[in-house]
C-alpha positions as CSV (number, residue, x, y, z in Angstrom):
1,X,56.7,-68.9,145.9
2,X,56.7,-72.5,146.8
3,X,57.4,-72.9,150.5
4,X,54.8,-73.0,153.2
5,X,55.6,-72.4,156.4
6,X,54.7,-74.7,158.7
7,X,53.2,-73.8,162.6
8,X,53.8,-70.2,163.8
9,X,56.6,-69.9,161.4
10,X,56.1,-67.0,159.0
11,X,58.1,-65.9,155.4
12,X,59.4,-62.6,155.5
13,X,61.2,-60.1,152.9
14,X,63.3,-57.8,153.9
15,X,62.8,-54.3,153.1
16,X,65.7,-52.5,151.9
17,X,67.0,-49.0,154.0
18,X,67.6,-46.0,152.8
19,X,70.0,-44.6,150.2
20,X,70.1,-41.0,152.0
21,X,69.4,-39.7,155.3
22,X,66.8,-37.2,155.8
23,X,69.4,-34.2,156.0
24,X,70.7,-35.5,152.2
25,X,73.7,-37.4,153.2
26,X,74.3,-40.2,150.8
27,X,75.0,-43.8,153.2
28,X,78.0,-46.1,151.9
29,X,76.9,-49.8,151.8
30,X,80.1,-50.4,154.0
31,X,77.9,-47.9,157.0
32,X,74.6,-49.8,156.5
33,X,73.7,-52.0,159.3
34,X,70.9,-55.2,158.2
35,X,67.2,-54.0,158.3
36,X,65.2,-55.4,160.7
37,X,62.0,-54.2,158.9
38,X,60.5,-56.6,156.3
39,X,56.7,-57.8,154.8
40,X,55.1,-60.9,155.6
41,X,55.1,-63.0,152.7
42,X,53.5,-65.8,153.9
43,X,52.2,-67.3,157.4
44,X,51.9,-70.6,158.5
45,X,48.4,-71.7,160.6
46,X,49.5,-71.0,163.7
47,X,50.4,-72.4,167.2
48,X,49.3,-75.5,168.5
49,X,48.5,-75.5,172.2
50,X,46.1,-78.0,174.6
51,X,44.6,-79.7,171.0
52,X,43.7,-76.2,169.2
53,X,45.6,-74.1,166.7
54,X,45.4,-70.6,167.6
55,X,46.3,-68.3,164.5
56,X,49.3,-65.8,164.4
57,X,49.0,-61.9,165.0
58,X,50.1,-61.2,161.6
59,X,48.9,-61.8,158.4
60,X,50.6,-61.5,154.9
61,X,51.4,-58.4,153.7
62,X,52.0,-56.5,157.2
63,X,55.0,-54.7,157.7
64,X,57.0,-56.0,160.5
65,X,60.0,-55.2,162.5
66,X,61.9,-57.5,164.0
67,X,64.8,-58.5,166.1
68,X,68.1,-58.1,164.3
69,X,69.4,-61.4,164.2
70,X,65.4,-63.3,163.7
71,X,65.1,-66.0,161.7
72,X,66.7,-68.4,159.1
73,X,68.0,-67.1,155.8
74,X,66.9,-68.9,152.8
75,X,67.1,-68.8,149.3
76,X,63.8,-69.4,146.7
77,X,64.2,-69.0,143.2
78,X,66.9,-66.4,143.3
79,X,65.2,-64.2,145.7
80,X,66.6,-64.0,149.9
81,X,64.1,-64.2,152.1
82,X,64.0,-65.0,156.4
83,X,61.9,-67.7,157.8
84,X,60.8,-66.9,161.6
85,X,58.8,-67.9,164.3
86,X,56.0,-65.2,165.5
87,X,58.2,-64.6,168.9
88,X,60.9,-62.9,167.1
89,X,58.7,-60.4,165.4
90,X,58.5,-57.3,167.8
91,X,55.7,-54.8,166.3
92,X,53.6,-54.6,163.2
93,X,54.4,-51.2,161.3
94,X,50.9,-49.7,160.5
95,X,49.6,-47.6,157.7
């Protein structure tokens, strides 16, 4: 990818929901509602505050959820990807 974000911004990829519900039921694209679950794909170096940088909570490759309307869409190479600040990131999914 070439784009760096810049501050406390961070690059994320959303991850696509699921085809089926647990029970089997197949969901029409017309019933899916926009993930707000992605992976970090890149992070700036952080916030600036009183002269110091202090670096984000989340680091590339995380899995995050976040609000559903977050961030900037953008376009690299072909692929869609949301550019947010840290704020609008609500939890980190862990493993």
């Amino acid at each position: 990818m070439k784009i760096k974000p810049l501050h406390d911004r961070v690059i994320v990829k959303r991850l696509a929901e699921e085809e089926k519900t647990k029970g089997g039921i197949i969901i029409p694209e017309s019933a899916k509602e926009t993930p707000a679950e992605g992976k970090v794909i890149a992070v700036g170096p952080g916030r600036s505050e009183d002269g110091k940088v202090h670096p984000l909570g989340v680091k590339v490759n995380d899995r995050i959820i976040f609000s559903k309307y977050a961030g900037t869409e953008i376009k690299v190479e072909g692929e869609e990807f949301l550019i947010m600040k840290e704020e609008d990131i609500l939890g980190v999914v862990e493993k």
